[in-house]
C-alpha atoms as an extended CHARMM CRD file, in Angstrom:
* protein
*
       186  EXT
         1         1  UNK       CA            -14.7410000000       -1.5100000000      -11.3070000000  PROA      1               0.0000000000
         2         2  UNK       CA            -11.5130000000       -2.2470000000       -9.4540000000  PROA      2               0.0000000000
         3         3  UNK       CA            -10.2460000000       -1.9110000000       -5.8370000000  PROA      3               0.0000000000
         4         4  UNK       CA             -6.4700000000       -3.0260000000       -4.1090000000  PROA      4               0.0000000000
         5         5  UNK       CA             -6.5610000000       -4.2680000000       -0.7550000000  PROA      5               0.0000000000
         6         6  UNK       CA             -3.9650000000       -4.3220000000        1.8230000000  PROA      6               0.0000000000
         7         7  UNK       CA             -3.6830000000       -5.9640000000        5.1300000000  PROA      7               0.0000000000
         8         8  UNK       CA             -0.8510000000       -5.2090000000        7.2870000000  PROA      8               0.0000000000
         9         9  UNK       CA              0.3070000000       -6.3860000000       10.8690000000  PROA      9               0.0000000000
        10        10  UNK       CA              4.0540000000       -6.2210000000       11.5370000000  PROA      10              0.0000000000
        11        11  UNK       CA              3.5840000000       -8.1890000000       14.7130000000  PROA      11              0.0000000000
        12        12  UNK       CA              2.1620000000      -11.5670000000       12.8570000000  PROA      12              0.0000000000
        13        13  UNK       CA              4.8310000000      -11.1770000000        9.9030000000  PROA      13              0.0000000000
        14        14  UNK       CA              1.2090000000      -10.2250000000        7.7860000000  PROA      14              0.0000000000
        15        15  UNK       CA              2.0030000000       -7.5720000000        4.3680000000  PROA      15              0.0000000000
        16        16  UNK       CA             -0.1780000000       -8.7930000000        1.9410000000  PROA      16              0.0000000000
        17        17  UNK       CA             -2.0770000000       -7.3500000000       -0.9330000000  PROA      17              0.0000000000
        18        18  UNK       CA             -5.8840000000       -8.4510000000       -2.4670000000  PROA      18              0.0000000000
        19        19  UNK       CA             -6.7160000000       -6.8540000000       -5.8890000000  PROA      19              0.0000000000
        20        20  UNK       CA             -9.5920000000       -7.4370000000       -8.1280000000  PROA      20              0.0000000000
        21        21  UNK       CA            -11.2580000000       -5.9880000000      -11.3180000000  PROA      21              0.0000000000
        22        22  UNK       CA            -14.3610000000       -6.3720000000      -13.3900000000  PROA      22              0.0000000000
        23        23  UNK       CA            -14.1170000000       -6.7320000000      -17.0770000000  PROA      23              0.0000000000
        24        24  UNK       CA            -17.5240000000       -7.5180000000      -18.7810000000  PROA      24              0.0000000000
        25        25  UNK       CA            -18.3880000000      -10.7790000000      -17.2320000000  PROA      25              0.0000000000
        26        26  UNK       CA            -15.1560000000      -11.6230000000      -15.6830000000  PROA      26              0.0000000000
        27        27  UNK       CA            -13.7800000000      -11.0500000000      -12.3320000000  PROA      27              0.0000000000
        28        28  UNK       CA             -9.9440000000      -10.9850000000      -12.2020000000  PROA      28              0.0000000000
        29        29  UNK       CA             -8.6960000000      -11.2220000000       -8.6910000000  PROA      29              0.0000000000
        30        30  UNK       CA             -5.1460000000      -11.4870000000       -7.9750000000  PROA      30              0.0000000000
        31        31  UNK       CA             -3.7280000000      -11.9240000000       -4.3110000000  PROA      31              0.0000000000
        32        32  UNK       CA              0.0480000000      -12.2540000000       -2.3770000000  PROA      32              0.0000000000
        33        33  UNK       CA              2.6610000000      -10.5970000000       -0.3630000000  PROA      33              0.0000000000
        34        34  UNK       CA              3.3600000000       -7.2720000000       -0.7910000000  PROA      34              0.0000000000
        35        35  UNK       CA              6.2900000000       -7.1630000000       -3.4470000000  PROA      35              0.0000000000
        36        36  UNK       CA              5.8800000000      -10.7270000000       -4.6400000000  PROA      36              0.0000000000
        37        37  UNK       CA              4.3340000000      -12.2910000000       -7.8720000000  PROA      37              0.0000000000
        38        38  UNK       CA              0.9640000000      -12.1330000000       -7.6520000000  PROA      38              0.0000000000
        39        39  UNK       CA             -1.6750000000      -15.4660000000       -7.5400000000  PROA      39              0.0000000000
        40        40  UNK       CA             -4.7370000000      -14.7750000000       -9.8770000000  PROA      40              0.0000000000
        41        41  UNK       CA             -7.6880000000      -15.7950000000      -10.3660000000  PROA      41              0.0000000000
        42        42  UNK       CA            -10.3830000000      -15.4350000000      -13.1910000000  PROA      42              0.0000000000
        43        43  UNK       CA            -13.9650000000      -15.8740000000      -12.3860000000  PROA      43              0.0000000000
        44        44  UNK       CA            -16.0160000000      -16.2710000000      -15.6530000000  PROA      44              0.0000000000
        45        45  UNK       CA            -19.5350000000      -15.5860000000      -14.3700000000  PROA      45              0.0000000000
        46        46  UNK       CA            -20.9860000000      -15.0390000000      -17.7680000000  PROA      46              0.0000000000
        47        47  UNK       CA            -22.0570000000      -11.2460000000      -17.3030000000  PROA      47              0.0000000000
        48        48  UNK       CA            -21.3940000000       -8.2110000000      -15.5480000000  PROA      48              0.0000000000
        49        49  UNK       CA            -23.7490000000       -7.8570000000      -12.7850000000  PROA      49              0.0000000000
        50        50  UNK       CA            -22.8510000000      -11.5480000000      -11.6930000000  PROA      50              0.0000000000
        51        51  UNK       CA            -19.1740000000      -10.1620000000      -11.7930000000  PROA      51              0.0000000000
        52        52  UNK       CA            -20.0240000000       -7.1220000000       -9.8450000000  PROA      52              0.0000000000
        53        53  UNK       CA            -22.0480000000       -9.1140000000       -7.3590000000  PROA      53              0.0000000000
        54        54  UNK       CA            -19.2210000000      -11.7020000000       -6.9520000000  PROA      54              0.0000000000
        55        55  UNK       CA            -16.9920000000       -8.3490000000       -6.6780000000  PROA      55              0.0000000000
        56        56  UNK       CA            -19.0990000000       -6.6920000000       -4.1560000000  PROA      56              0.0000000000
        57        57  UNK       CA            -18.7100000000       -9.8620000000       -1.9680000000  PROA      57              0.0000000000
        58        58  UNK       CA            -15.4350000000      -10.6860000000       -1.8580000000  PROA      58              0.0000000000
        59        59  UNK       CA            -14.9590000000       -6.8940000000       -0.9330000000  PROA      59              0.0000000000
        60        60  UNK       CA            -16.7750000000       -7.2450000000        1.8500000000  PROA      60              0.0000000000
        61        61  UNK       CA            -15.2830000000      -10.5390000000        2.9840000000  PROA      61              0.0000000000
        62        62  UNK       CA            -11.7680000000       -9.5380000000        2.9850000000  PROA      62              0.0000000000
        63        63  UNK       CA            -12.8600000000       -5.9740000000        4.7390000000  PROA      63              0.0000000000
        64        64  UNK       CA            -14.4860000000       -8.3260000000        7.4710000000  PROA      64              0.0000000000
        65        65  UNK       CA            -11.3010000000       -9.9430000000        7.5560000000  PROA      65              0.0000000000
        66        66  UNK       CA             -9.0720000000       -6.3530000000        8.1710000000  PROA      66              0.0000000000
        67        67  UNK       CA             -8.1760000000       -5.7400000000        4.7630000000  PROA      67              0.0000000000
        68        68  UNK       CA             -8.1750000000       -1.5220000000        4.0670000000  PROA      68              0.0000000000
        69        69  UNK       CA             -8.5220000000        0.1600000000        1.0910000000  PROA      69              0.0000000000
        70        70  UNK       CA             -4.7790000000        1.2920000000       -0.6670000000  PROA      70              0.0000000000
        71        71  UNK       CA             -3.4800000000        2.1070000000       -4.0160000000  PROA      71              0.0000000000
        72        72  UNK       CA             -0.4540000000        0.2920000000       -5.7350000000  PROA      72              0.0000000000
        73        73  UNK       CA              0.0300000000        4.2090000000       -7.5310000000  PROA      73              0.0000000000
        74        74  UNK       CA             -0.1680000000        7.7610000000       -6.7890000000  PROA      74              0.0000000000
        75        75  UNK       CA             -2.1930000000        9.8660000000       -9.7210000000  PROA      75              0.0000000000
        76        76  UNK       CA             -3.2410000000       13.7280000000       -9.9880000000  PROA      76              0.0000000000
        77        77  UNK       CA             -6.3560000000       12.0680000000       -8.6230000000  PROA      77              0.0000000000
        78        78  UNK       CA             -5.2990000000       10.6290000000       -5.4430000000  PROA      78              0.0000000000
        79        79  UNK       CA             -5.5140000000       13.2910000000       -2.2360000000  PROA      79              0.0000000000
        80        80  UNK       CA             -2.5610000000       14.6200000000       -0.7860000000  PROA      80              0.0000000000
        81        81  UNK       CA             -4.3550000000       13.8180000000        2.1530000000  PROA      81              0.0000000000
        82        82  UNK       CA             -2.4700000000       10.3310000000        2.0760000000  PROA      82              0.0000000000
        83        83  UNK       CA              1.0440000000       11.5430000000        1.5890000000  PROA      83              0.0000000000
        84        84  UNK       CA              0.8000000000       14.0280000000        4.3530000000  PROA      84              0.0000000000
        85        85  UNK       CA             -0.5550000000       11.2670000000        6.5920000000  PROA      85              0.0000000000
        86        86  UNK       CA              2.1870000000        9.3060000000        5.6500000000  PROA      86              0.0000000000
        87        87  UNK       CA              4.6370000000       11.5530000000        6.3910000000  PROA      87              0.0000000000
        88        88  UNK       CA              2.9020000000       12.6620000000       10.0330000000  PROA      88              0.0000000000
        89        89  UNK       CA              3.9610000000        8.5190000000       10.9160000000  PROA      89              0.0000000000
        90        90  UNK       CA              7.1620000000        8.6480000000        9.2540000000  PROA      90              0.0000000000
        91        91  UNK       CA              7.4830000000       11.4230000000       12.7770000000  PROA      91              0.0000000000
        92        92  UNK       CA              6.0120000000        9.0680000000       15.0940000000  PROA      92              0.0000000000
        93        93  UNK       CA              7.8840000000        6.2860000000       14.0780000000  PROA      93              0.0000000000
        94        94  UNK       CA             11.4670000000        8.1300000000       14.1840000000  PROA      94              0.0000000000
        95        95  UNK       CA             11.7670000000        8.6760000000       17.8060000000  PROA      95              0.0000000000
        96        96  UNK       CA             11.3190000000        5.0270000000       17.8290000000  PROA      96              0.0000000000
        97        97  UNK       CA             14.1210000000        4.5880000000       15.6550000000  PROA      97              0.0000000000
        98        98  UNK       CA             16.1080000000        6.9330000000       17.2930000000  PROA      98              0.0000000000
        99        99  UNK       CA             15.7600000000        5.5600000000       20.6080000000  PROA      99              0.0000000000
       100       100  UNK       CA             15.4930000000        2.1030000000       19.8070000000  PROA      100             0.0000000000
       101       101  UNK       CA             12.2550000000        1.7150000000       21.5930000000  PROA      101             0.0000000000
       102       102  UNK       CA              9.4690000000       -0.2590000000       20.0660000000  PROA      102             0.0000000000
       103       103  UNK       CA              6.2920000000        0.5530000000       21.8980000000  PROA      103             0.0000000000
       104       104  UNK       CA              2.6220000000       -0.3820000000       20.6600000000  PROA      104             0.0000000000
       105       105  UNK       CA              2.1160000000        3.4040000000       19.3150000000  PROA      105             0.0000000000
       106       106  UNK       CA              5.1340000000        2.3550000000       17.0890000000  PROA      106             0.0000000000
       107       107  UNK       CA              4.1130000000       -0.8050000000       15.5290000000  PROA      107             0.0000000000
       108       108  UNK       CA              0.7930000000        0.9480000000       15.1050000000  PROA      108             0.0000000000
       109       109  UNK       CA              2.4710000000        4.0510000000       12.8210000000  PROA      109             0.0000000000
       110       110  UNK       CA              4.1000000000        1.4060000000       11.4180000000  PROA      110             0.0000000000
       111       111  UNK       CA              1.0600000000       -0.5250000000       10.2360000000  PROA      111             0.0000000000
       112       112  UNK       CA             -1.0740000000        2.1450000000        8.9510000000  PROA      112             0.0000000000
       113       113  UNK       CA              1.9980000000        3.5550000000        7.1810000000  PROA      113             0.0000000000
       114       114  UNK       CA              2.5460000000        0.1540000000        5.1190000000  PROA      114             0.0000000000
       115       115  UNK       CA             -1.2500000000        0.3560000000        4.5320000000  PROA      115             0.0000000000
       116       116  UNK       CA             -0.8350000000        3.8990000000        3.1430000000  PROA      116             0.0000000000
       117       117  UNK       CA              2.4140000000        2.8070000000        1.2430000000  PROA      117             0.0000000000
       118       118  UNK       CA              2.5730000000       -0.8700000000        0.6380000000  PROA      118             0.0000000000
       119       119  UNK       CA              6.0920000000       -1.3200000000        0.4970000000  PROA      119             0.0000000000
       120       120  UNK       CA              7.9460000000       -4.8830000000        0.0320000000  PROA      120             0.0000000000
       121       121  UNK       CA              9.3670000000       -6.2380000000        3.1450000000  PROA      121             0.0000000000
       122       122  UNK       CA             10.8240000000       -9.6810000000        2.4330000000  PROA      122             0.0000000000
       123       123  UNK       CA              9.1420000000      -12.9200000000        3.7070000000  PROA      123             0.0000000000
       124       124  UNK       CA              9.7470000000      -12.5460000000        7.3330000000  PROA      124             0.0000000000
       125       125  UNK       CA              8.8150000000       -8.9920000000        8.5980000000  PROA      125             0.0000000000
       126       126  UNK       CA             11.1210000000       -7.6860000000       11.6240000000  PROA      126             0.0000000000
       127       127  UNK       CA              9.5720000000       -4.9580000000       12.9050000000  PROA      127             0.0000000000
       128       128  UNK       CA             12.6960000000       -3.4580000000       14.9890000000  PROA      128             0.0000000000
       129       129  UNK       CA             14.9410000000       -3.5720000000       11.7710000000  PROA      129             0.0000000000
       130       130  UNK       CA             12.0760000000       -2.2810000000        9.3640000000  PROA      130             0.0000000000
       131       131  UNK       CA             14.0770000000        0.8970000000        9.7990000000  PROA      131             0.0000000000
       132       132  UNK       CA             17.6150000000        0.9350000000       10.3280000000  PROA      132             0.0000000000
       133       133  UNK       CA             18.2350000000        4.3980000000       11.5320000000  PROA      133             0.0000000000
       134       134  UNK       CA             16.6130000000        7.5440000000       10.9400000000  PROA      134             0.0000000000
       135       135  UNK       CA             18.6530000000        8.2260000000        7.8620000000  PROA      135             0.0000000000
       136       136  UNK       CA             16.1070000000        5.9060000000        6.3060000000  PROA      136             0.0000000000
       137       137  UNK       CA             13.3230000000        7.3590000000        7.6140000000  PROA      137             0.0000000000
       138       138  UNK       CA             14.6500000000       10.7660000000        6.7910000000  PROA      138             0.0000000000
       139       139  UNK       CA             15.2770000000        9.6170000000        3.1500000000  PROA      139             0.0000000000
       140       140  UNK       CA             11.5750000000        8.1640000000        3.0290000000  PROA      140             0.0000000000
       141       141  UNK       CA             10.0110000000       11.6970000000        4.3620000000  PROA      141             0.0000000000
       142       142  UNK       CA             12.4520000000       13.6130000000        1.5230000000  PROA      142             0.0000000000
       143       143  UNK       CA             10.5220000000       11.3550000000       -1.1890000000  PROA      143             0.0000000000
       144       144  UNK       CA              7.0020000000       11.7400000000        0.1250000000  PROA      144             0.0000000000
       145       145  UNK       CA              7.7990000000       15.4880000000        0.4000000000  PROA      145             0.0000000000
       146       146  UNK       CA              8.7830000000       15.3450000000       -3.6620000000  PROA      146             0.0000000000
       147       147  UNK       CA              5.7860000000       14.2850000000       -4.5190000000  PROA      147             0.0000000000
       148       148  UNK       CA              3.5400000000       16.9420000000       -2.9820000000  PROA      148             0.0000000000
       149       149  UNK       CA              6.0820000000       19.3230000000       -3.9940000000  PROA      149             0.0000000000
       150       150  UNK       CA              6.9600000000       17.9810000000       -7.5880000000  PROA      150             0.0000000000
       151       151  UNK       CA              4.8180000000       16.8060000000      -10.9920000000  PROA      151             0.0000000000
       152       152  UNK       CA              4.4960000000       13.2310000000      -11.1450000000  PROA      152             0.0000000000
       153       153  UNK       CA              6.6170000000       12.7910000000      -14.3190000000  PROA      153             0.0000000000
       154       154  UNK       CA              9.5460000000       14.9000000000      -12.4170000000  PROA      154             0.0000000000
       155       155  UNK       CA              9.1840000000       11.9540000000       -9.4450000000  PROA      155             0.0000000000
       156       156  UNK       CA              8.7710000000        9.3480000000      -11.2230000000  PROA      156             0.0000000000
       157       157  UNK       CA             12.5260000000       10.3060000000      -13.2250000000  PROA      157             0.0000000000
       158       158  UNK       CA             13.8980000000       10.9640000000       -9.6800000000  PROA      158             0.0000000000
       159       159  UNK       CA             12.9300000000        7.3130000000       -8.9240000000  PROA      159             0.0000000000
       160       160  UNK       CA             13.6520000000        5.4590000000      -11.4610000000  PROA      160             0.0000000000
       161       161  UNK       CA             16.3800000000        7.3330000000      -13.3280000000  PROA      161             0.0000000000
       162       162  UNK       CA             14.6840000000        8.4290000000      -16.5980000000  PROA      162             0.0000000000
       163       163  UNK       CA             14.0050000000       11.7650000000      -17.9780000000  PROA      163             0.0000000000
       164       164  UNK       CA             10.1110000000       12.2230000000      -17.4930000000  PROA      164             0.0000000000
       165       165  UNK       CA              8.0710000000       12.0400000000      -20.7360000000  PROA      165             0.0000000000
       166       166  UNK       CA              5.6150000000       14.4720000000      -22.1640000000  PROA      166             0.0000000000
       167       167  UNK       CA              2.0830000000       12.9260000000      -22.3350000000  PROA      167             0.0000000000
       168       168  UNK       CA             -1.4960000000       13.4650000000      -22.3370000000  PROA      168             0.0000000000
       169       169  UNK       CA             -1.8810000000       10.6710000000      -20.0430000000  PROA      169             0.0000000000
       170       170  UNK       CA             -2.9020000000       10.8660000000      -15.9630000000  PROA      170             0.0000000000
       171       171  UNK       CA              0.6470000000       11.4320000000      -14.2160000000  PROA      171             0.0000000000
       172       172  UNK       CA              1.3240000000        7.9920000000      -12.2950000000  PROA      172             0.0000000000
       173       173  UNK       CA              4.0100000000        7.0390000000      -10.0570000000  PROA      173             0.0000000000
       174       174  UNK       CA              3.9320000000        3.6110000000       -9.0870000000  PROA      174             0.0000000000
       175       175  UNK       CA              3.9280000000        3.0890000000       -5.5710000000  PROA      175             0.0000000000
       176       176  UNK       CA              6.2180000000       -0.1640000000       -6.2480000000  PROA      176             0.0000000000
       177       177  UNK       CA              8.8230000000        1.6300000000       -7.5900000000  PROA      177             0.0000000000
       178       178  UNK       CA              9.2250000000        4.1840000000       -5.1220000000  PROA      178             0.0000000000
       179       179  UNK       CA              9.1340000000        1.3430000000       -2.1240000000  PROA      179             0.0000000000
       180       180  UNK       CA             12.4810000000       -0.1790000000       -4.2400000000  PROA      180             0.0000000000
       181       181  UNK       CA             14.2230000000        2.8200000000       -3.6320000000  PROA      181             0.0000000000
       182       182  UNK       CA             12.7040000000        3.5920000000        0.2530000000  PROA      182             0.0000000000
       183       183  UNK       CA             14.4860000000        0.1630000000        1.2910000000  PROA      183             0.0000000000
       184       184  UNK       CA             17.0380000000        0.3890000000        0.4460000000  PROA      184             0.0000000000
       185       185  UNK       CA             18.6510000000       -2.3700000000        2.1690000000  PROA      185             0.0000000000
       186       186  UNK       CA             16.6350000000       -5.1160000000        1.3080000000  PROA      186             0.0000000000
């Protein structure tokens, strides 16, 4: 049992991540900004269901809290549904770009798209210079495109410069390594 945690809000400089897994009778939870070493913490609760109770708990605190549900990777079993979402406020947010106007309906595409891709942003979040010009943004939508148009191994050697491997292994793309190349200016 497992689950990765964002909370995002561009406004109060917030992009951090929650993650936590249950391994026997151990809780592993690890915890920081979004692109930065991670804290962790063990919790040896000497068997599962205390671990999955202590899991179930901490969920639910850090939902209270604003945390939403994300994935650090993309898999064949993750729903389009996400990417196309992410590319609908990569749209809302370039007019905003374009025009150099920064309403509320901005900062809002802006949130839920770092909650959809968690993407490093450096310690002290700017939210007019998140995007330098629509270039960027245009570059971001050409990636998100590539992977609903393109096998994961294909992607992932587009990313990160490697010829893709055969394997009988779930295709992954880490999200982490596609945010390096989206900023490219940071």
């Amino acid at each position: 049992m497992e689950i990765y945690l964002v909370f995002v809000d561009a406004i109060q400089n917030s992009n951090k991540f929650w993650a936590a897994i249950v391994e026997d009778g151990n809780l592993t939870v690890q915890w920081g900004r979004v692109g930065y070493k991670a804290q962790t913490k063990i919790h040896t609760l000497g068997n599962h269901q205390r671990a999955i109770a202590k899991f179930h708990n901490l969920v639910a605190e850090k939902k209270s809290k604003g945390y939403s549900e994300s994935q650090p990777e993309i898999d064949a079993s993750r729903s389009v549904a996400d990417i196309r979402r992410a590319i609908q406020l990569l749209n809302i947010i370039r007019p905003s770009i374009a025009n150099r106007i920064f309403h509320d309906g901005y900062i809002n595409a802006l949130n839920e798209y770092l909650k959809i891709v968690p993407t490093p942003l450096g310690m002290q979040i700017d939210y007019h210079r998140v995007y330098r010009t629509v270039e960027d943004i245009d570059y971001q939508r050409e990636l998100l495109n590539s992977l609903l148009a393109t096998s994961a191994p294909q992607v992932a050697a587009v990313v990160v410069g490697h010829a893709p491997k055969a394997t009988a292994e779930p295709n992954v793309v880490s999200l982490k390594t596609i945010s390096k190349n989206f900023w490219r200016y940071l």
